[in-house]
N, C-alpha and C positions, 0 to 999 in steps of 0.2 A: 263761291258758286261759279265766278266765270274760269275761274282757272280748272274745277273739275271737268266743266264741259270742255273747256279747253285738252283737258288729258281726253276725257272721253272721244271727241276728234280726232287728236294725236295720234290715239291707238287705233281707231274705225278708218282712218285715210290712211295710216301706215305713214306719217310725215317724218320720222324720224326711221333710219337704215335699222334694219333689223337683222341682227348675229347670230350668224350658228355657234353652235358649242366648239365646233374646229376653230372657228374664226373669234371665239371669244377667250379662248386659252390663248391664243396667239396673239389676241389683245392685251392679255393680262402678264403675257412675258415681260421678265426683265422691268429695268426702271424708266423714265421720263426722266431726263437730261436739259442740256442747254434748248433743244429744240422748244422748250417752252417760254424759251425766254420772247424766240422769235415770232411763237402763234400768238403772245400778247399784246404783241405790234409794236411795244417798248422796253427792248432789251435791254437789261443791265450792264450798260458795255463793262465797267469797272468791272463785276463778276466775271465776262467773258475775256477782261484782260490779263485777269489773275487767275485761268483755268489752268489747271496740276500740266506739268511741260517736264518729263519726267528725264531723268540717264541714267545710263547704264549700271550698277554695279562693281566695284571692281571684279569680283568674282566673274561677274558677266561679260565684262570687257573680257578677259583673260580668256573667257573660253571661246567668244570669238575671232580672237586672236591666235588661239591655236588650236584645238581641234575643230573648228570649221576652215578656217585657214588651211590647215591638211587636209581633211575629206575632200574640200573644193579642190587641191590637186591631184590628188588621188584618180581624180573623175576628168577623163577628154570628153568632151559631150558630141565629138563627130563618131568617135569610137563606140562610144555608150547609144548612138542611135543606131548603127552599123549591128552590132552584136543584141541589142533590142533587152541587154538584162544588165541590171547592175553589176559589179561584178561580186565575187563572195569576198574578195577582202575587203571592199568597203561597207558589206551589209557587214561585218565582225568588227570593222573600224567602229559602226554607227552603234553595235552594243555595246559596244567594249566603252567609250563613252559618254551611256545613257542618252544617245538623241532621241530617245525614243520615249525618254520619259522627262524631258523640260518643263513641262506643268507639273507631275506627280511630286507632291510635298517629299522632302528630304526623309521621314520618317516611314515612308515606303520604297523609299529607293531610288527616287527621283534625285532632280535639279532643283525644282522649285522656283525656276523662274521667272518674273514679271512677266507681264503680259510684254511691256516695252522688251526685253530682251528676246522674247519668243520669235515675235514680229522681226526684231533687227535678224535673228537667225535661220527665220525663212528667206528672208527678201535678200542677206549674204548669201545661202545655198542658191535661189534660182535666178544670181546674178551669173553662175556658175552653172547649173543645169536647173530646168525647170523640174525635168523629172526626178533627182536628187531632191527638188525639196519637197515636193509633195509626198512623197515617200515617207521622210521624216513629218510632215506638216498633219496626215490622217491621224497616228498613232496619239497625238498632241493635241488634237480637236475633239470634236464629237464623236471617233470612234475608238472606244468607246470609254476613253481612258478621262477622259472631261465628267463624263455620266459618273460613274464611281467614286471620283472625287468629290460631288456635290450628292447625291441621291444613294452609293450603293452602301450595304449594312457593312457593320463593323468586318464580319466575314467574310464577304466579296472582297471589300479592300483589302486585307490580310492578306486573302489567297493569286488576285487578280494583279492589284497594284505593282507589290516588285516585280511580278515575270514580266510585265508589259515594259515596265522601267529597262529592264537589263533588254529587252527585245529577244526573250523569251518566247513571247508569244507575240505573234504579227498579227496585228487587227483590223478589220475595216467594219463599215458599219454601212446596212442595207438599208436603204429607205424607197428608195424607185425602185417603180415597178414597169412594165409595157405599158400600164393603163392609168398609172397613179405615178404623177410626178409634185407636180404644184399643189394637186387638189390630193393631200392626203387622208383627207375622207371618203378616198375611195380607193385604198388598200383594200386589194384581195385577199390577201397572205394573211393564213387565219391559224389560231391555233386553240385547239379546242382542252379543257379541263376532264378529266377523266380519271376514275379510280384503277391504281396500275395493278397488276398481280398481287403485289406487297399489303393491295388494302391502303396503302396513301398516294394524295391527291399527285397526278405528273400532267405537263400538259404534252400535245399530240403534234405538230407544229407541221404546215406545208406553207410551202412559198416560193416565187420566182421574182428575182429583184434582177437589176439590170443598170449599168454605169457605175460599180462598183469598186472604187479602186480603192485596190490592195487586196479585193476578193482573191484575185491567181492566188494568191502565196499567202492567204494568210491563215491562221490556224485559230481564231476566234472573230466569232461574227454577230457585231450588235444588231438585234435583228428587230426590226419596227414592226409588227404587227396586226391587227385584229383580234381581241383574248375573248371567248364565248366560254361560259360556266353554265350550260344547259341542267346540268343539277342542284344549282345550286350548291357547288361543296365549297365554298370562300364566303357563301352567304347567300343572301335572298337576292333572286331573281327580277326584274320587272317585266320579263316578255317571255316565251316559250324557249327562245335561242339564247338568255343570257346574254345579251350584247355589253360588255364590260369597257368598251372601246379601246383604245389603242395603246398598246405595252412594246413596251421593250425590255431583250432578253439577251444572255449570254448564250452562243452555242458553240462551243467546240468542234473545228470541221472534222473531226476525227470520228465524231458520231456517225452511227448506221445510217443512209436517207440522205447527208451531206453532199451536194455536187459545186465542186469547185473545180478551179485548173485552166477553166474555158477561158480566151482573151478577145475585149474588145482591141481595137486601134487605133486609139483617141488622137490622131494629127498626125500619126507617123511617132509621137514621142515613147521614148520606150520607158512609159510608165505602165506598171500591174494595172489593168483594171479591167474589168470582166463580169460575168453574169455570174449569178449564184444560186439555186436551188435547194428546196428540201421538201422530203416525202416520208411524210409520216416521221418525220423524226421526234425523239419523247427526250423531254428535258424535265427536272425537278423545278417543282414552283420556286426554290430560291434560286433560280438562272434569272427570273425578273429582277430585273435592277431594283435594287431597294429592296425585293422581297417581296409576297405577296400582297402586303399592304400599298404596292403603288401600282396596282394592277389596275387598268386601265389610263393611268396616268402618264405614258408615253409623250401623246404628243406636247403637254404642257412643260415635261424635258426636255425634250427638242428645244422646244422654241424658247425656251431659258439659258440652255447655252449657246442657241445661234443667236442668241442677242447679246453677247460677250466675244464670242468667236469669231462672226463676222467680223469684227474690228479688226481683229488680228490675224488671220490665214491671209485669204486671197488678197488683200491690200497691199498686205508685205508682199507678194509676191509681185504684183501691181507696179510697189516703187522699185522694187530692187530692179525690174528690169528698164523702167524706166530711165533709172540712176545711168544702167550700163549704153543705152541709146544717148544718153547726156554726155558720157565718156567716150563713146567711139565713133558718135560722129562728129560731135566738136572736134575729137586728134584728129579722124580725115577729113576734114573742110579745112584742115591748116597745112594737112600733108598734100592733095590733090589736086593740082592747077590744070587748068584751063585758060589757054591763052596767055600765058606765062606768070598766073598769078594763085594763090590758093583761093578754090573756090569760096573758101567764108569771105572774101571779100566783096560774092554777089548779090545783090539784095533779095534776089528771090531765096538763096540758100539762107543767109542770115534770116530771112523770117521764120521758115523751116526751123533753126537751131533757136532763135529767140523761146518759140511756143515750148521746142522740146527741151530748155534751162528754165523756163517762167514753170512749167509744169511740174515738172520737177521737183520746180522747189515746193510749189503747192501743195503736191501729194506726200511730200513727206514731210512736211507740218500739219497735214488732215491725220496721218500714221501716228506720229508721238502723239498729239493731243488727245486722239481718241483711244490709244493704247494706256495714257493720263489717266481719264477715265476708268477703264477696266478696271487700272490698279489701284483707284479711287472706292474700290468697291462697286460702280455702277455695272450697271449690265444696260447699256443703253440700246435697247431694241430698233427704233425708230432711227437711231443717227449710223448702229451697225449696219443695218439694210443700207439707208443711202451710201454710208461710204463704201460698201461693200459694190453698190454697183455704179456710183462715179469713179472709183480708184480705179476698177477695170476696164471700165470705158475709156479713161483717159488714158489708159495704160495702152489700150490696141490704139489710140490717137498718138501714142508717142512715139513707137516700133512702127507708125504708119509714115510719121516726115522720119524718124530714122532712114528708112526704106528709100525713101524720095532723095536724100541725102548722099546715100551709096549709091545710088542707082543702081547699074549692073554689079556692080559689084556684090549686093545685098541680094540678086538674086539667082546667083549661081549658087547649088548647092555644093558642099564640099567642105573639106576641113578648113577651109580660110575662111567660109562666111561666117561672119562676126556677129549674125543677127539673123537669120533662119528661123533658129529654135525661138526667140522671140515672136517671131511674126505670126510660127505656127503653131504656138501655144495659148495666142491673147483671145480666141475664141472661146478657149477653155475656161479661163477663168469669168466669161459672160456668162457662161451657162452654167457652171454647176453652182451649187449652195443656195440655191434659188433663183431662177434665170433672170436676167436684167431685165428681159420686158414686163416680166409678170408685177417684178419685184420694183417696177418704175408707176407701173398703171396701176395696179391694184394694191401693192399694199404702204405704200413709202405716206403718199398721202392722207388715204382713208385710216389707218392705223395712228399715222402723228397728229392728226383731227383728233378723234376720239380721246387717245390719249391726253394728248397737249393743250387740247382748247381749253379755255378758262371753263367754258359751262356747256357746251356739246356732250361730254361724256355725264356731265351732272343730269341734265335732262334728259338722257337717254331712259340714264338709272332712277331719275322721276317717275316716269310713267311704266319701268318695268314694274316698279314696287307698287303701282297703282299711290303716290303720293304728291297728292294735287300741290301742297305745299311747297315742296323741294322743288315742283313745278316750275311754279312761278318764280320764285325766289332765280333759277338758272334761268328762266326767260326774261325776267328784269333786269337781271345783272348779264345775259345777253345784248339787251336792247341798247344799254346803259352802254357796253365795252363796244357796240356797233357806230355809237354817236360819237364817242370816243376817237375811233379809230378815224372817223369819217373827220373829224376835226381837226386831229394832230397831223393827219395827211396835207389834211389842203394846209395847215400850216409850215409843213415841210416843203410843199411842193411850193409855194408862195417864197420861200424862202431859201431853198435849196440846201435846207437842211445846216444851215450855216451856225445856227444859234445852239444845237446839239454840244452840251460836254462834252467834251471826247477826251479819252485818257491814251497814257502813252507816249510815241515819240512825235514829234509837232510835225516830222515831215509826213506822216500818215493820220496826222488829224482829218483831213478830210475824206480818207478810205472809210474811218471810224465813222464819221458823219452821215455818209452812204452808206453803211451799214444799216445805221438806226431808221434812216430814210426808206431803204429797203423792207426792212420787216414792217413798218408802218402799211406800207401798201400793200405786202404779200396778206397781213394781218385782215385790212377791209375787202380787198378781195376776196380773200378766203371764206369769207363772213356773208358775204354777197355772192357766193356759189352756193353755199350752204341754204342758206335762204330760200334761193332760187330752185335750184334743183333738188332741196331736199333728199331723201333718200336713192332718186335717181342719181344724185352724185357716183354712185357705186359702178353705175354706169356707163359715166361721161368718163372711159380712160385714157383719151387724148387726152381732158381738161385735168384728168388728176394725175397725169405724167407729166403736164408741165408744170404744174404745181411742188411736183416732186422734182423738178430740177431746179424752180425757184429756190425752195428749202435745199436742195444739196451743195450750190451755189455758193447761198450764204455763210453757210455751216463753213464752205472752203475759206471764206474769205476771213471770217475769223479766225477760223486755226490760221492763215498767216501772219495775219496782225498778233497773235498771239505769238508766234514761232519768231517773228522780228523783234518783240518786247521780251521774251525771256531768253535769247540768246545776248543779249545785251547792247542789242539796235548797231549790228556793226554798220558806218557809212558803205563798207564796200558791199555789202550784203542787201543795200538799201532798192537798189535799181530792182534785185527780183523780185524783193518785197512790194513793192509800186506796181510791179508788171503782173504778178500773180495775184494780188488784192482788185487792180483793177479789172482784169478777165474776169476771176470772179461776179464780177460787182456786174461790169458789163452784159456777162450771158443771164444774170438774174433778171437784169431790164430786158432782153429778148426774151425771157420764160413768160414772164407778167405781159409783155407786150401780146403773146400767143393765147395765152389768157383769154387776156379781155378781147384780142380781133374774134377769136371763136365763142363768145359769150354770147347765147341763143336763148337765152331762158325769160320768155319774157316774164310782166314788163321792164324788171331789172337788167336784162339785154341792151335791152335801145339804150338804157343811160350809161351803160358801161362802155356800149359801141362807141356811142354818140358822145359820149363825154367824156367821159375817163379816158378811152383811150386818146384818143386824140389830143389831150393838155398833158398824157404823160408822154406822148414820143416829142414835145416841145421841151418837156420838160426833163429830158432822159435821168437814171440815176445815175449811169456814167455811161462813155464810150470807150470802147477798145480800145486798149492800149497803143500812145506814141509809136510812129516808127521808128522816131530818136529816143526815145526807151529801148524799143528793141534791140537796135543796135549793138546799146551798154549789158542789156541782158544777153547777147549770142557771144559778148565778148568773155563774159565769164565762163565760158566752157571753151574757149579757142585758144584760149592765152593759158598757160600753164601758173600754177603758180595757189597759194592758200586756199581763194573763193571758190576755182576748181576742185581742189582735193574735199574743199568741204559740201560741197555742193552732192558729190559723187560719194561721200563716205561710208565707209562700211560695207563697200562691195568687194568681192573677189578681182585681185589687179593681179596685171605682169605687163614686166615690158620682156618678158623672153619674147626674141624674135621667130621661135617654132610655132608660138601658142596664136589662136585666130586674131586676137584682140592682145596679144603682145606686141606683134608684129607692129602694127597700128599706134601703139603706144612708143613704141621705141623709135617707130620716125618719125613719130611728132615731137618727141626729145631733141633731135638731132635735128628737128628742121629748124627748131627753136632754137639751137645754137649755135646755126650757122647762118643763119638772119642775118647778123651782120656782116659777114665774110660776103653774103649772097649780096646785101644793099651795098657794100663797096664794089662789088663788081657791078655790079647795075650802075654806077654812077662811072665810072669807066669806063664802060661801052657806048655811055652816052655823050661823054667825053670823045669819045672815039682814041682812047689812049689802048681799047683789046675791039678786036674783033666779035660783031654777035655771032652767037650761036647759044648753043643749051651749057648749061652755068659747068655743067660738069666735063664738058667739051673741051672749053676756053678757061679753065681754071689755071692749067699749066703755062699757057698764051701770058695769063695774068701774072704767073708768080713770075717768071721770065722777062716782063716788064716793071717789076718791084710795087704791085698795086697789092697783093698778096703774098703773104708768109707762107712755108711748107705747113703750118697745121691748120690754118685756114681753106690750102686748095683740099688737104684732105679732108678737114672736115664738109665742104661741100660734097666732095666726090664718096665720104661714107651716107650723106641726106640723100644723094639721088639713089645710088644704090637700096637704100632703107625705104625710101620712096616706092620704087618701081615692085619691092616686093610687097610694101603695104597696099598697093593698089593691085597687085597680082591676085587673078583669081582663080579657080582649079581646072582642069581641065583631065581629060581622061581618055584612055584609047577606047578603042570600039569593044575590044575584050571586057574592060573594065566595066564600062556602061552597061551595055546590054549584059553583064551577069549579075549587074543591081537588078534586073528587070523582076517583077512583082510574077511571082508564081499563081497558077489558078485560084479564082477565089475557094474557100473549102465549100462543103458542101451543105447548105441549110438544115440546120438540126433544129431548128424552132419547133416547139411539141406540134404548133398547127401543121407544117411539113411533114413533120414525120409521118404525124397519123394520116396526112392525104396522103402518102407515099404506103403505107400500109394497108391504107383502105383498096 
């Protein structure tokens, strides 16, 4: 009796967040992963120690070893922004080797690649160009070659599969619109069911989508829609319009009514992507993916392969360029002195270089772990979103002390800047595939709630089904995992977590500790917003973006610990490991701390203000990493040698001294080998046995007084030369400059334009 009045409440107050059908497909995406280990406030670290840490293939090595290896030559990326188009022998490279079909199974013509290898092979290409790999990274994802592989009929695959493989046919896939980005429940783009001349069913298709890339060029188009059956010919109707909701479809831009060609100009990079239209165009009922029978089932695809994919596109992109910022500014902070020293030697640049090798190493142990995953069979929805938008985050935080590192250098454009196209591409990957604000506030945490809470999603589905039973059973066993939570806390925090198993290597037993430590609190917390704010939770997306950076946090901190235990806990490898676990660990106690300081809800407020928070900032779960860590961490990207090469692996390198980031590489070679030619003269001069001046002045001074050999003064005299050109930056005559100059904008073709210009 008290549990049905209980539902009866439930459902009369609206206490529990109530789903629309958009938002309950997007619920039911994909699987629940490790993130549930952490909503039960006691994670199974030994599980999360032994999560899948996957490598390469040799098939897979080999092919990024040489046809990505040559495509990435193939392509100057100051030339490739200049000229605004790829060129044509490298879109014939890219078929002629199948980049274009790396997921599509061998038996269609593909690669068949892991997910780990796909990942390594964007984040190799957009270590090299960013717009090279997104190129290759559409045809690979969601548009629309992902879809076919899991949903399209035997016939689709037959006919779609290989041309897309050999890159045949260039694809993108429209889902934005002017008015419908985030909120795809409100797709205009409609396509109506209609009987065609022939007497069988075709449907009618209009639409205007917009941030489309690979729309310019491509010659099939996954198109997201709105499908209406006003006759019912697929079946019975429930309203006068047939509302069938949201499909997707193949269309060939070759059809009558197809408008393509138009280009946005997403940063200056010379990547396709552009707006895309149709009018009145008529497709057959099997252009729906799957065939008729998955007509209106659109958006439930989506959000099944963005819960696999997120993992692996923009992340890879994410480290790969993060990798190349770990690369080119560690060589110039060992190549550029000031005051006659390499600037890595100054504390504010080493903090700089610490965050961008700590980071580093982070993100691409969040990449293989969750790429683990994918190829584990999961389709982790909840852990894609987050990593999908901390990887990019971090990723414009990397390319941003890059930047700080070069100074001027990084910001003259030209063929020597080694990081431009970095700087001006990290925008992009915030915003597309779901934009990080939306994808922080509103779905990261409400979504891993529902999903992941031990009995939130139970009692949801209690009182949907009107069952007083199931009711109670998830509010007991709520009340029960609340007292729980409340307990193990205050024994963690009493205790500092000390008494936690912890599996692993002993020198990060206590990263392990604070882990467990951590989800315990995110756990009662969590529980204690729920509570509070009930279904207005949906609301509070200050309080549920930090919540989602608590959970994204954590999530990093175990892929490290993870990425230290299955590479075989190298000592030298140990310092990043320390320095990335502990950041991690650190910005989780500032998420929690923002938390609870903004926790309004009374009366549960007061005691969160009043109590909790104030015993946990005495009691922090860590603080920011040493600046004698940092140190050991900036040294592994300044010093040449294993930690470095592995640190940065799998990226596009040269030390040719023509290339932006050769140049850079080849005098940190050479400043590194003439270190000691350079420290005997330094000790000479202080000596007073040579005259000061600059090393490559007085080298001759030097060898003339037998303090140096003939291939010592030249090897100084090849470092300053190799120097003064790594640190060279471009310059242009007036001619040159001013005929870059940007020509009128064209003129507004938007249909509302047009037609005020008509009217």
């Amino acid at each position: 009796m008290l549990f049905r009045w209980l539902l009866s409440t439930v459902r009369r107050r609206g206490l529990l967040p109530r789903i629309s059908a958009t938002e309950r497909q997007a619920l039911e995406a994909g699987t629940v992963w490790v993130e549930r280990e952490l909503f039960t406030g006691k994670p199974d670290l030994d599980r999360l120690a032994a999560l899948p840490y996957p490598e390469l293939t040799d098939a897979e090595r080999a092919f990024l070893e040489g046809p990505v290896e040559e495509v990435c030559r193939k392509v100057d990326p100051w030339r490739l922004g200049q000229e605004r188009a790829l060129p044509e022998e490298v879109w014939a490279y890219l078929r002629e080797h199948r980049f274009f079909g790396l997921a599509i199974p061998p038996e269609h013509g593909g690669l068949g690649f892991s997910a780990l290898a796909q990942s390594t092979v964007f984040a190799k290409l957009a270590s090299r160009s960013l717009a090279l790999s997104a190129i290759v990274l559409i045809p690979n994802s969601v548009g629309p070659g992902e879809l076919l592989v899991e949903y399209g009929t035997p016939e689709q695959q037959e006919r779609w599969l290989p041309r897309l493989a050999r890159g045949e046919e260039i694809p993108c896939f429209a889902l934005t619109e002017p008015n419908a980005g985030s909120d795809a429940a409100s797709l205009t783009s409609r396509g109506v069911v209609f009987r065609g001349d022939d007497g069988e069913p075709a449907i009618r298709l209009d639409w205007e989508k917009r941030y489309i890339t690979l729309a310019p060029v491509a010659t099939l188009v996954g198109l997201a829609f709105r499908l209406y059956d006003p006759e019912g010919l697929l079946g019975e109707v429930e309203d006068g319009e047939g509302d069938l909701g949201i499909t997707v479809a193949l269309v060939p831009t070759s059809l009558p009514g197809v408008e393509v060609g138009r280009r946005h100009d997403p940063m200056g990079l010379a990547l396709p992507n552009g707006p895309t239209r149709g009018r009145g165009v008529v497709v057959p009922l099997d252009a729906i993916v799957g065939g008729p029978a998955q007509a209106g089932r659109g958006w439930k695809m989506l959000m099944e392969a963005l819960a696999g994919g997120r993992a692996i596109s923009l992340p890879a992109q994410s480290v790969g360029g993060a990798k190349v910022v770990a690369r080119v500014a560690g060589a110039y902070a060992g190549v550029r002195e000031q005051f006659g020293v390499p600037i890595a030697r100054f504390e504010g640049i080493e903090e700089k270089l610490a965050r961008i090798a700590g980071l580093a190493y982070l993100m691409d142990a969040c990449r293989v772990v969750t790429c683990g995953a994918v190829d584990a069979g999961e389709r982790p929805a909840v852990v894609s979103a987050l990593m999908k938008y901390r990887q990019t985050e971090l990723g414009r935080e990397v390319v941003a002390d890059g930047m700080d590192v070069l100074a001027g250098a990084a910001l003259m454009r030209g063929p020597k800047n080694p990081l431009a196209d970095g700087w001006e591409a990290a925008p992009i990957g915030i915003t597309v595939e779901g934009a990080n604000v939306l994808t922080r506030t509103l779905i990261a945490f409400g979504q891993g709630a529902i999903r992941s809470h031990p009995y939130l999603g139970r009692a949801m589905a209690a009182a949907e089904a009107d069952d007083p039973g199931e009711l109670r059973r998830a509010v007991l066993g709520g009340l029960g995992a609340y007292v729980g939570h409340l307990l193990r806390t205050t024994w963690l925090d009493w205790t500092g977590a000390r008494f936690v198993a912890a599996p692993g290597d002993r020198a990060l037993r206590r990263s392990w500790q604070r882990l467990a430590w951590a989800a315990s609190r995110f756990a009662l917390l969590a529980d204690t917003a729920l509570a509070g704010y009930g279904p207005q939770i949906k609301l509070r997306e200050k309080l549920s973006g930090r919540f989602a950076d608590a959970l994204s946090w954590m999530l990093a901190a175990a892929c490290v610990l993870r990425r230290h235990e299955a590479e075989g806990r190298r000592p030298e490898d140990l310092p990043l490991a320390r320095w990335a676990a502990g950041h991690a660990l650190a910005e989780t106690q500032r998420a929690l701390d923002g938390v609870a300081a903004n926790f309004d809800a009374a009366p549960l407020g007061w005691w969160v203000r009043g109590l909790l928070r104030p015993w946990w900032r005495l009691a922090p779960l860590a603080l920011p990493p040493a600046d004698r860590l940092g140190s050991e961490v900036a040294a592994s990207i300044t010093e040449p040698g294993e930690r470095r090469d592995r640190l940065t692996a799998d990226l596009f390198t040269t030390a040719d001294p023509l290339d932006a980031r050769g140049r850079i590489e080849h005098a940190f070679e050479l400043a590194v080998r003439s270190r000691p030619a350079r420290d005997k003269l330094r000790r000479a001069v202080k000596a007073g046995e040579v005259p000061a001046g600059p090393a490559a002045e007085i080298a001759a001074a030097a060898e003339r007084a037998g303090v140096l050999d003939a291939h010592e003064v030249r090897l100084i005299v090849e470092a300053a030369a190799a120097r003064r050109r790594a640190t060279d930056v471009d310059e242009f005559s007036a001619e040159e400059y001013l005929g870059r100059a940007e020509t009128d904008p064209p003129p507004d073709t938007t249909p509302e334009t047009a037609t005020h210009r008509e009217s």
